[in-house]
VOTI-491846 format. One record per residue (C-alpha): x, y, z; residue number from 1; chain. Coordinates in pm, 1 decimal. Example, Ala and Ser with C-alpha at 12.3 -4.5 7.8 and 13.67 -1.06 7.14 Angstrom:
residues 2
((1230.0 -450.0 780.0) 1 A)
((1367.0 -106.0 714.0) 2 A)
***
This chain:
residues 343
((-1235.8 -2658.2 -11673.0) 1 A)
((-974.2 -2817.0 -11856.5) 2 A)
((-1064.5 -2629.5 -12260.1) 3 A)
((-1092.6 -2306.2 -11992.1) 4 A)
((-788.0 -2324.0 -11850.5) 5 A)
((-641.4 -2409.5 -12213.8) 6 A)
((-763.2 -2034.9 -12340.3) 7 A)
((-646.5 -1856.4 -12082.3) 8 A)
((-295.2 -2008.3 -12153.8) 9 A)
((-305.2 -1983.5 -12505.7) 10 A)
((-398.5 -1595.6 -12408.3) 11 A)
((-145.9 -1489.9 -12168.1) 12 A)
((124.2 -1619.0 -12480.4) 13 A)
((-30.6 -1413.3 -12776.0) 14 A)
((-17.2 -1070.2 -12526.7) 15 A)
((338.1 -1185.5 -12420.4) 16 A)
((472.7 -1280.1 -12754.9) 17 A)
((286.3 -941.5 -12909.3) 18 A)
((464.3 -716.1 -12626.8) 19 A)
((806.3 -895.0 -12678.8) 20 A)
((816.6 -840.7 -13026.9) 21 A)
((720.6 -502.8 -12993.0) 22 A)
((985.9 -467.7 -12755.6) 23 A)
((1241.5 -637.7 -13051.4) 24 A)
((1144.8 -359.6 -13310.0) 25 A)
((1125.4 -93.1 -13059.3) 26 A)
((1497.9 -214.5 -12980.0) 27 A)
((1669.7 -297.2 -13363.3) 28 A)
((1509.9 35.3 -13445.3) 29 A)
((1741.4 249.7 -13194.7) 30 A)
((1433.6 418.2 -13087.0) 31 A)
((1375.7 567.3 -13408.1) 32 A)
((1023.6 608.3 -13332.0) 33 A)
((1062.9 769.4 -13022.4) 34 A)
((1312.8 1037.2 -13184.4) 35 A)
((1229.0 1358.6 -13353.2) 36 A)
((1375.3 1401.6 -13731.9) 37 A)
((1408.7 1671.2 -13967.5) 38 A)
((1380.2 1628.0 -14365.7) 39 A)
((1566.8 1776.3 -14606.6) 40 A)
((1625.4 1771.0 -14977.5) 41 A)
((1886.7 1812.5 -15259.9) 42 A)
((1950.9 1788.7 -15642.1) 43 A)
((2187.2 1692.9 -15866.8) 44 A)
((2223.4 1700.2 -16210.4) 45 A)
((2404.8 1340.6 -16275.5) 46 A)
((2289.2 1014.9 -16242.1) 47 A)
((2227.8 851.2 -15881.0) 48 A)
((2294.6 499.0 -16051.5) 49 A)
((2274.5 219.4 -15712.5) 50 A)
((2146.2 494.9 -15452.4) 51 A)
((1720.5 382.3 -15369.2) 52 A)
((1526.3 469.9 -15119.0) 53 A)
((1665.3 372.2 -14750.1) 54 A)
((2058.5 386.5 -14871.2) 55 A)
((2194.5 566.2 -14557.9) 56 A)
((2357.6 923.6 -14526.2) 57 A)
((2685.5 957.9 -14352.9) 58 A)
((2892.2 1249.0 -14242.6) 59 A)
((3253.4 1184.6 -14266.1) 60 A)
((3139.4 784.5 -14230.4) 61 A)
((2906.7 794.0 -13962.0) 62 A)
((2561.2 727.9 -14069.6) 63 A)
((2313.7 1030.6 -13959.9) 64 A)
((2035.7 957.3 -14169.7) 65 A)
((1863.2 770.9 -14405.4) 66 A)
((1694.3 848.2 -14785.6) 67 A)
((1354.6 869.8 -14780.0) 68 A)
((1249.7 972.8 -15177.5) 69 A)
((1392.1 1014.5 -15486.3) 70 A)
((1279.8 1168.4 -15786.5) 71 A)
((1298.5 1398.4 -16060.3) 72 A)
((1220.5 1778.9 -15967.6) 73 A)
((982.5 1812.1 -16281.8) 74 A)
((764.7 1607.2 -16150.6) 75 A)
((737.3 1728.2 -15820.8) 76 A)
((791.9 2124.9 -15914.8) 77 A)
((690.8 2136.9 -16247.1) 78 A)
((358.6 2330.4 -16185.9) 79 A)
((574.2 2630.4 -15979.3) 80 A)
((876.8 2612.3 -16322.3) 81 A)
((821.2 2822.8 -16640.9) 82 A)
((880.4 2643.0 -16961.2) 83 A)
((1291.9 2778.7 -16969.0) 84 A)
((1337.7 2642.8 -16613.0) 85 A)
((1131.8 2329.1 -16689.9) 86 A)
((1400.3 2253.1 -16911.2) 87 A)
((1658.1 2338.8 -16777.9) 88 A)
((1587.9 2202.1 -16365.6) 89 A)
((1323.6 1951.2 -16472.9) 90 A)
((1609.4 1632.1 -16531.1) 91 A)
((1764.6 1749.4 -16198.7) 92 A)
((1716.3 1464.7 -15962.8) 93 A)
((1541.1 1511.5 -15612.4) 94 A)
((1655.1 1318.4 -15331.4) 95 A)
((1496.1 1378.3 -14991.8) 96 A)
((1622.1 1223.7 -14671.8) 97 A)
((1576.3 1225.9 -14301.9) 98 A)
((1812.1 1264.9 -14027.5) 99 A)
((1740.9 1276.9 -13634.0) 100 A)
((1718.2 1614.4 -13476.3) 101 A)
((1982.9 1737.5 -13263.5) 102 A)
((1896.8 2079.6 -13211.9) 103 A)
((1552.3 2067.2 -13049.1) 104 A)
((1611.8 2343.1 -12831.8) 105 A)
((1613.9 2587.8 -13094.8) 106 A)
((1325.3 2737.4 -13297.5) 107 A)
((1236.6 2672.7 -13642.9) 108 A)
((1370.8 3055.4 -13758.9) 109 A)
((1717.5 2976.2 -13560.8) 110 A)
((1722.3 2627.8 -13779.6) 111 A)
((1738.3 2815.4 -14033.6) 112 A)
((2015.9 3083.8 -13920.2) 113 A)
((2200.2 2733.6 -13848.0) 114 A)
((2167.6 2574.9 -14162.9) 115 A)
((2248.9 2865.2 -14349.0) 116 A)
((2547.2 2933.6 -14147.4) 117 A)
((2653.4 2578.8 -14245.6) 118 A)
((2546.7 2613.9 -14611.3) 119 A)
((2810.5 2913.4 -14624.0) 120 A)
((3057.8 2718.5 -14441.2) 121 A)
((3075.2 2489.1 -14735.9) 122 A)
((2833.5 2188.1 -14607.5) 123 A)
((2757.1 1995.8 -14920.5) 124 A)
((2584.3 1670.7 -15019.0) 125 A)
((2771.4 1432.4 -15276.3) 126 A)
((2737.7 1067.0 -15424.6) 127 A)
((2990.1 777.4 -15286.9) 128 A)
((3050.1 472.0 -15356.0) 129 A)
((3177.6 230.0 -15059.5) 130 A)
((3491.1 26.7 -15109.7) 131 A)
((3514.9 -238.1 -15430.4) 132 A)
((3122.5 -352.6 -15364.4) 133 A)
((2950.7 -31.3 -15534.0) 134 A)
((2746.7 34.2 -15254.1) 135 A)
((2634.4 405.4 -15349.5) 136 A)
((2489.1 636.0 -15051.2) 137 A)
((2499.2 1007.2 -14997.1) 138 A)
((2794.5 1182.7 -14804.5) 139 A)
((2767.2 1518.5 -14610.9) 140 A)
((3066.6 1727.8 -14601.1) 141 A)
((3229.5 2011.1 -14613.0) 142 A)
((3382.2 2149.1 -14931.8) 143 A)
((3523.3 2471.7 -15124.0) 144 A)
((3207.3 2697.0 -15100.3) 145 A)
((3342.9 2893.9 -15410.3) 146 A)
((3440.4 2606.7 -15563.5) 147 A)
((3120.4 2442.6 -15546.4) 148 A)
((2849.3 2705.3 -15490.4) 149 A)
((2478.6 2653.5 -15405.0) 150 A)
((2228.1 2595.7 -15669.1) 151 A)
((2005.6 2894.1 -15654.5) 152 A)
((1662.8 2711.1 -15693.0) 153 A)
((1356.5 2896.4 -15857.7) 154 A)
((1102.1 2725.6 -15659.7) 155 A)
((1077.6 2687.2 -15307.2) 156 A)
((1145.9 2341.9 -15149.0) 157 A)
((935.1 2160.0 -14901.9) 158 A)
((1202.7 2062.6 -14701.3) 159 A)
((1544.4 2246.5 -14579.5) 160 A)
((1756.4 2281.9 -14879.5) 161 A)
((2104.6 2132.0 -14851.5) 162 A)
((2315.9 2213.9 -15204.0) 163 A)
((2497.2 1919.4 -15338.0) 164 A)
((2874.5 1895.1 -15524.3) 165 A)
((2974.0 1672.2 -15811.0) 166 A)
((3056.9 1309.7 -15702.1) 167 A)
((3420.8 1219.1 -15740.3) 168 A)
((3324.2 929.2 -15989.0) 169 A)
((3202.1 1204.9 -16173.8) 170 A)
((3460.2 1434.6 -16176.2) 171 A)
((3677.0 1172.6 -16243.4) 172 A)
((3491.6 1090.7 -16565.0) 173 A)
((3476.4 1463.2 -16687.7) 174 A)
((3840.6 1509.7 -16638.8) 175 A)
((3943.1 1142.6 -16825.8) 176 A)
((3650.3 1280.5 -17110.3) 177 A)
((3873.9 1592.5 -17147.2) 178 A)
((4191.6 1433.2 -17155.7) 179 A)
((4041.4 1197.7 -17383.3) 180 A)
((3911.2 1472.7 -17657.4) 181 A)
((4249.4 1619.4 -17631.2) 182 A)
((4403.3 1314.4 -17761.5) 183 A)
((4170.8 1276.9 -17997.2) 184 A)
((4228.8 1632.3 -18136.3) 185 A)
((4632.9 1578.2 -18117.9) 186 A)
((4744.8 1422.7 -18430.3) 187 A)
((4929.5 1081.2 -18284.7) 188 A)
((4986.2 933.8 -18563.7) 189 A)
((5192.5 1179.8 -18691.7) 190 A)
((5389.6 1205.1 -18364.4) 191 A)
((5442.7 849.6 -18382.3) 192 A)
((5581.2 900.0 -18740.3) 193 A)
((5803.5 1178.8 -18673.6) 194 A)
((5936.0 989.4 -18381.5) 195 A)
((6030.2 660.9 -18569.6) 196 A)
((6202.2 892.8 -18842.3) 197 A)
((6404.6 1046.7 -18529.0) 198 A)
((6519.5 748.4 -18411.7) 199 A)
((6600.5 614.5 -18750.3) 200 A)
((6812.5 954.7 -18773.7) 201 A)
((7007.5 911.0 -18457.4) 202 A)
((7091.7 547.5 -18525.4) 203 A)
((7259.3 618.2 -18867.4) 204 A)
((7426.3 913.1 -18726.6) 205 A)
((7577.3 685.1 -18447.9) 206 A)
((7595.1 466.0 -18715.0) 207 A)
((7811.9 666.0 -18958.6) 208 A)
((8041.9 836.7 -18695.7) 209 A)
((8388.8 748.0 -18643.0) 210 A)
((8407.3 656.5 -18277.7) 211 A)
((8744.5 558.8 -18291.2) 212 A)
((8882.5 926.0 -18440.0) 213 A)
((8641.1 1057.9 -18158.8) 214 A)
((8745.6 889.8 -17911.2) 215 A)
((9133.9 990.4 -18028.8) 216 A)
((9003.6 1312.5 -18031.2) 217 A)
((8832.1 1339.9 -17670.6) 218 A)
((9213.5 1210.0 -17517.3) 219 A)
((9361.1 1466.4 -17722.1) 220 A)
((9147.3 1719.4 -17579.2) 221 A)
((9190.1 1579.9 -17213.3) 222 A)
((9561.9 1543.7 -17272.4) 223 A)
((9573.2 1958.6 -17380.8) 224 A)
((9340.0 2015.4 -17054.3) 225 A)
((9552.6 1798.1 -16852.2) 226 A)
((9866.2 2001.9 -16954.4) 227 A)
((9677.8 2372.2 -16954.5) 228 A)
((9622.7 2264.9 -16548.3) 229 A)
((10002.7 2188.5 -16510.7) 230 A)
((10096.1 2480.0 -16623.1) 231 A)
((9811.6 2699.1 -16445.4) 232 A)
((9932.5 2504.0 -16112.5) 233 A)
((10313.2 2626.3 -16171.5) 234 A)
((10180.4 3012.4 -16294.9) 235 A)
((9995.5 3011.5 -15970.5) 236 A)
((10274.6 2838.9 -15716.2) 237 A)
((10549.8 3113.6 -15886.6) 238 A)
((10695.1 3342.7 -15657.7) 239 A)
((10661.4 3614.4 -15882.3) 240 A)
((10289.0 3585.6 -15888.9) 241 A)
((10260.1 3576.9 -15502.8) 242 A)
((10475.4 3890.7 -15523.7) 243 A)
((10234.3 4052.2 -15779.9) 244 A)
((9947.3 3947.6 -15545.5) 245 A)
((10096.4 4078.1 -15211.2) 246 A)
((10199.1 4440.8 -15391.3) 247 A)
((9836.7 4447.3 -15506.8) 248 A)
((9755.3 4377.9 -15166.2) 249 A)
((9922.4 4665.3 -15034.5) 250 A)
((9867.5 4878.9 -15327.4) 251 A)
((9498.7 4788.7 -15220.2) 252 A)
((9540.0 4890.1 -14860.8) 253 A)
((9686.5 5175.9 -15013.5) 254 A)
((9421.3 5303.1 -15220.1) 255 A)
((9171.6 5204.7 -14953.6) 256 A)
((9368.2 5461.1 -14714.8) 257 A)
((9371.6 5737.7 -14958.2) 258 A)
((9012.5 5662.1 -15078.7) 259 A)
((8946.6 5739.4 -14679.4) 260 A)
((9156.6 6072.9 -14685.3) 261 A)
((8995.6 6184.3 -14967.0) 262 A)
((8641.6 6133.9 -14796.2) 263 A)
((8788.4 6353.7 -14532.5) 264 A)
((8889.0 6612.0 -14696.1) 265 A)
((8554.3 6634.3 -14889.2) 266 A)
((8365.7 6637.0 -14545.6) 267 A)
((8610.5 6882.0 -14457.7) 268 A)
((8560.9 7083.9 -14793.5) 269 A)
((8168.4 7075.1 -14726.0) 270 A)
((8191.4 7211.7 -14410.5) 271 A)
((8449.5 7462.0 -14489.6) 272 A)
((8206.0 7587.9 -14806.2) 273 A)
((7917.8 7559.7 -14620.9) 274 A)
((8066.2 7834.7 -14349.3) 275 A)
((8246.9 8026.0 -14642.5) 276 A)
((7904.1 8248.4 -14739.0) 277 A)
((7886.1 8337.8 -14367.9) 278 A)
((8294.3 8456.3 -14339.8) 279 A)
((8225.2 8629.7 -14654.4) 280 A)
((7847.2 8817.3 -14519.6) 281 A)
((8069.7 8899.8 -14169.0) 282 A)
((8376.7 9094.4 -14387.3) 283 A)
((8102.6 9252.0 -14641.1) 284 A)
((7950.9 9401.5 -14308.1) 285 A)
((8340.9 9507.1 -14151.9) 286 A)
((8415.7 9688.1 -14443.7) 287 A)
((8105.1 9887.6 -14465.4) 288 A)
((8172.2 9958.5 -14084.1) 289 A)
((8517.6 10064.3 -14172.8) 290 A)
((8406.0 10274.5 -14469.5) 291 A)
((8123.7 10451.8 -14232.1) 292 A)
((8376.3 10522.7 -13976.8) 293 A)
((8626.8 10668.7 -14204.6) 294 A)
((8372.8 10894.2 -14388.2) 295 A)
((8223.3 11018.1 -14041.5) 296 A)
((8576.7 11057.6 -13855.6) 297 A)
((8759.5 11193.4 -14180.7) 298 A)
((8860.3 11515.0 -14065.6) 299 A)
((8965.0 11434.2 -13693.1) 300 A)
((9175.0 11190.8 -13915.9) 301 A)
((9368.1 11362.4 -14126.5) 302 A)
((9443.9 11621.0 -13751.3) 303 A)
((9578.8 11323.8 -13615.3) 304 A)
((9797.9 11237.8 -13890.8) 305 A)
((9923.3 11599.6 -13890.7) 306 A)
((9990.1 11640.5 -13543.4) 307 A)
((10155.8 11324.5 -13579.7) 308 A)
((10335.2 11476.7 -13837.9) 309 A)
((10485.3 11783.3 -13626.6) 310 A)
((10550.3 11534.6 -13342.0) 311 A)
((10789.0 11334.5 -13608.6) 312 A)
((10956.7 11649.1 -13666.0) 313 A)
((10957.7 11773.5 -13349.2) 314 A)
((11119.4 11363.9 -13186.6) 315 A)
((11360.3 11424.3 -13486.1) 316 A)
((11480.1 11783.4 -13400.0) 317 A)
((11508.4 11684.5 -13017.7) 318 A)
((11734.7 11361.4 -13171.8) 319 A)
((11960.8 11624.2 -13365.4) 320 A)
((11963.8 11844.5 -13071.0) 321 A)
((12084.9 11567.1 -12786.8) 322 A)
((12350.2 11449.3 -13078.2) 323 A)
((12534.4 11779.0 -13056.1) 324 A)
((12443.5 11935.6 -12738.1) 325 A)
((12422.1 11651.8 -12516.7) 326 A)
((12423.8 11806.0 -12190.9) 327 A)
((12123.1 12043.4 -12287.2) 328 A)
((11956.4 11737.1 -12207.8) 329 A)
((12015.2 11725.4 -11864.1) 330 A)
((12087.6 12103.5 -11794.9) 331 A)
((11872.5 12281.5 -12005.8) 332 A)
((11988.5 12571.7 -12265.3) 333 A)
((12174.5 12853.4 -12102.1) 334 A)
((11983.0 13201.3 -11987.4) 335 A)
((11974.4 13479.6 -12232.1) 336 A)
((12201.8 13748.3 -12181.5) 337 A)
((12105.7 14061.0 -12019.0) 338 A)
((12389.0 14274.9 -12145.0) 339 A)
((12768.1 14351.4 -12196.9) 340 A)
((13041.0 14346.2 -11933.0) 341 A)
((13205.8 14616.5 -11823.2) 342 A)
((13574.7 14608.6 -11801.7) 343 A)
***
């Protein structure tokens, strides 16, 4: 009973100690096995130097996924490349990861709508190093899209294609590798020549001057300066000079006011020629009036003037008449005579 009861004890802590250790890994793996994921792949052409397989993959520090493969796309595409794109893709390096699905609502073709909606946005996978230790893992951000386009990829990838962008170690190093062919193309040990010889130059110049007669020199000149501003001071204090300024002050207001009647008169010129052709049209069209009337009324004209003409003779006759005969005026001439008297 005892060696029974023994088994049955030793049994019941094997199942426990197997379920509580399942329980551990189930737990320190964040129910990773429990959680859908989605693989995906990218390539770079540099060298992934300290990245290996299970170096994590963080967006903007946060770790979203893990890498799962790395490799070199010749050997996994090779068979799909021609011999030209063999040699020129086959020492691009393949790195696939893994990252946990947060979209699994949406269907496989809207995944793809997604990621290429994201791809055009400028999402891009990169090398980074963390901190001073040299930790290397992969970093998902996003970028210039123009400046760092997507790899267009003659084969077709097994996983969702994510393009990657030049690390910043290594665009570091290309830009310190051009600035250091630069120097080697400038000529510095010539500039280093022709800038001792300058300074030899300038020191015997300094050298050879007189800086005492300069420096008499520079007082003279500050002494002639010094005077010039007296005398500009009294030129400008004068009376006469404030005179001259307040006469060209009025002259000024002057000219202003005659610049303004001058305007006037031009407006009033403008206006006046622009009615002048009109005056002119309205006479042109009096005088041919006049002329038609005289040429139709010509004759009853020239009656008028001549019965004018006896009535100026006739006023002037009555005029003699009342001089010397005054009371004909009133009485009238005398009757005729009817014959002579009898005596």
């Amino acid at each position: 009973m005892s060696a029974k009861a023994n088994y049955h004890k030793i049994g019941v802590f094997i199942v426990l100690g197997s379920v509580t250790l399942i329980i551990a890994i189930v737990a320190l793996s964040g129910g990773k096995w429990f959680k859908k994921v989605v693989y995906w792949e990218s390539y770079f052409d540099e060298s992934v130097q300290g990245l290996a397989v299970g170096s994590p993959i963080k967006y903007r520090g946060v770790q979203v996924g893990t890498v799962e493969a790395i490799g070199f796309v010749g050997d996994i595409y090779g068979a799909e490349l021609g011999k030209e794109d063999l040699l020129r893709y086959g020492r691009y390096i393949l790195v696939r990861g893994s990252a946990a699905d947060l979209t699994p609502h949406l269907t496989q073709e809207e995944k793809e709508v997604e990621r290429g909606g994201m791809i055009t946005a400028g999402l891009r996978i990169r090398l980074a190093s963390q901190g001073v230790t040299g930790v290397v893992y992969l970093e998902a951000d996003y970028l210039d899209a123009q400046q760092y386009p997507a790899l267009d990829v003659p084969w077709k990838p097994q996983a969702a294609y994510l393009p990657s962008a030049p690390s910043t170690v290594s665009v570091l190093g290309a830009a310190l590798h051009t600035i250091a062919r630069d120097l080697e193309k400038a000529d510095i040990h010539s500039i280093t020549r022709n800038l001792d010889n300058l300074v030899l130059e300038v020191t015997k110049l300094v050298k050879d001057t007189n800086a005492q007669a300069l420096s008499s020199r520079t007082g003279q000149v500050l002494a002639e300066f010094q005077e010039t501003a007296r005398q500009t001071r009294r030129l400008v204090e004068s009376p006469e000079l404030r005179a001259i300024v307040s006469d060209a002050a009025g002259t000024m207001q002057g000219t202003r006011q005659l610049i303004a009647d001058l305007s006037e008169a031009s407006k009033q010129i403008k206006i006046a020629s622009e009615q002048f052709p009109g005056a002119v049209a309205r006479l042109e069209r009096t005088m041919q009036r006049i002329d038609r009337l005289v040429s139709n009324k010509g004759q009853d004209i020239e009656d008028t003037v001549e019965n004018l003409r006896v009535m100026s003779e006739n006023l002037r006759e009555l005029t003699d008449n009342a001089k010397r005969y005054p009371a004909q005026i009133f009485l009238g001439e005398p009757p005729p005579r009817t014959g002579a008297t009898e005596r």
